[in-house]
C-alpha positions as CSV (number, residue, x, y, z in Angstrom):
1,X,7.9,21.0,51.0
2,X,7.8,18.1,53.3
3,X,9.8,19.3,57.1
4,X,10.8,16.1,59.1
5,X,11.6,16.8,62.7
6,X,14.0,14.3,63.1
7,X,16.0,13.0,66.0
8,X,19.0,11.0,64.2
9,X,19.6,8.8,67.3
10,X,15.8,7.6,67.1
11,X,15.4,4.2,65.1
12,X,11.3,5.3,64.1
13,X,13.2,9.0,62.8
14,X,16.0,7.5,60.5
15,X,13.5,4.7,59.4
16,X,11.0,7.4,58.7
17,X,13.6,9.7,57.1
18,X,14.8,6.8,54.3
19,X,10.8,6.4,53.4
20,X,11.2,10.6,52.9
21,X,14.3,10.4,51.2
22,X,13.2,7.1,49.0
23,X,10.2,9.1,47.8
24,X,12.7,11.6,45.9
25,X,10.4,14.2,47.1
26,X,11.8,17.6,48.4
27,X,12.1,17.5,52.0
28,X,13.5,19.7,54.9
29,X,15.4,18.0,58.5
30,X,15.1,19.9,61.6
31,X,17.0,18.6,64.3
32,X,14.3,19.6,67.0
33,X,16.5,19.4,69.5
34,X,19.4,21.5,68.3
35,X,16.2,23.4,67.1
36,X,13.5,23.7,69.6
37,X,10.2,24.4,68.2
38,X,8.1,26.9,70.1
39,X,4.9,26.9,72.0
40,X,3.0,28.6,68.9
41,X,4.9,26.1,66.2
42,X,3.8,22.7,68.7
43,X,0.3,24.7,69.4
44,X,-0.1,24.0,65.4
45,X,1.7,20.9,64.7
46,X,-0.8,19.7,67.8
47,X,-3.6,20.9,65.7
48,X,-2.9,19.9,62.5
49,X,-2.8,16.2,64.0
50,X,-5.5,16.9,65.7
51,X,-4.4,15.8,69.2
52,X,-4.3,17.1,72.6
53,X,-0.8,18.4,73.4
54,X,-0.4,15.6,76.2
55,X,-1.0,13.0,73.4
56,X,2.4,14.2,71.7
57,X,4.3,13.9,75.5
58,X,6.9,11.3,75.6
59,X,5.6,10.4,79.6
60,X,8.5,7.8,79.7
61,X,11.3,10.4,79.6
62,X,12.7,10.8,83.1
63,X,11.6,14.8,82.9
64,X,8.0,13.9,82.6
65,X,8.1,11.3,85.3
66,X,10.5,13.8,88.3
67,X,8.6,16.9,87.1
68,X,5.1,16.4,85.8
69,X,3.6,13.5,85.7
70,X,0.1,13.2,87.9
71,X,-0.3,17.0,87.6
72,X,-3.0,19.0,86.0
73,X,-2.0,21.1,83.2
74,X,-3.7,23.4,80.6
75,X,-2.6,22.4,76.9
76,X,-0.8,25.8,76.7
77,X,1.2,24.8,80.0
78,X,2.0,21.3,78.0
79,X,3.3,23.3,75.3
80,X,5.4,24.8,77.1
81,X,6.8,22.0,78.8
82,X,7.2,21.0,75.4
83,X,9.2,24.3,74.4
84,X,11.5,24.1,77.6
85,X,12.6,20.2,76.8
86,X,12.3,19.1,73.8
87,X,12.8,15.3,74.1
88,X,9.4,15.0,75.9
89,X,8.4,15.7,72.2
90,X,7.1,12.5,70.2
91,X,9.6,11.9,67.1
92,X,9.3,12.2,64.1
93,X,7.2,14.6,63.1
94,X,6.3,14.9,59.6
95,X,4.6,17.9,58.2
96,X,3.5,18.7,55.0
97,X,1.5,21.9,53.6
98,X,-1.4,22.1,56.6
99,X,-1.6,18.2,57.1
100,X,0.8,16.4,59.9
101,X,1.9,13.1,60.7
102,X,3.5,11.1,63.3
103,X,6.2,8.7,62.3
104,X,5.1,6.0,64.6
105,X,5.2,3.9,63.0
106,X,7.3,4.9,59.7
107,X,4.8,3.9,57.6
108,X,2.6,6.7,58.6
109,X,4.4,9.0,56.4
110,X,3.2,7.0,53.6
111,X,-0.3,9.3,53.5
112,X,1.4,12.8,53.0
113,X,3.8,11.7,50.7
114,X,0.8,10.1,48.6
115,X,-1.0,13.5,48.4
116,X,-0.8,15.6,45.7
């Protein structure tokens, strides 16, 4: 089952979402934020894209820029910051069995939906 955490007011999301939708495959919308993943779901999204939880901040939101930008933080503090306001969270996310992808651009979503 492909999971798509989608934003519907984000161009990259809907434009990732037709590619998901195109492929007939079964697939899975969460709206992250009416639906907030927590530290320990990023914690392992972050892993299976093998990032650093700062690569997957959105540092132009006015949040990151008032709150935390310039400071120090551990990758479970990011997480956190994560948790607590989701729109600092890179969309779309697209995850399939252990293997993750970032829908920037759409087109990325092109190598899980090509795996078996």
């Amino acid at each position: 089952m492909i999971t798509i955490y989608h934003n519907p007011r984000c161009r990259k999301s809907r434009e990732t979402l037709k590619i998901i939708e195109d492929s007939g495959k079964p697939f899975q919308i969460v709206e992250y934020l009416k639906e907030p993943l927590t530290a320990a779901e990023l914690r392992k999204v972050v892993d299976m894209l093998g990032i650093e939880a700062q690569a997957l901040i959105r540092k132009n939101e006015a949040i990151w820029k008032e709150q935390y930008r310039g400071k120090e933080l551990s990758e479970t503090e990011v997480l956190k910051v994560m948790e607590a306001n989701p729109k600092l969270m890179e969309r779309p996310l697209v995850v399939k069995g252990k293997k993750a992808v970032l829908g920037r651009p759409p087109e990325n979503v092109l190598s899980l939906l090509n795996q078996g």
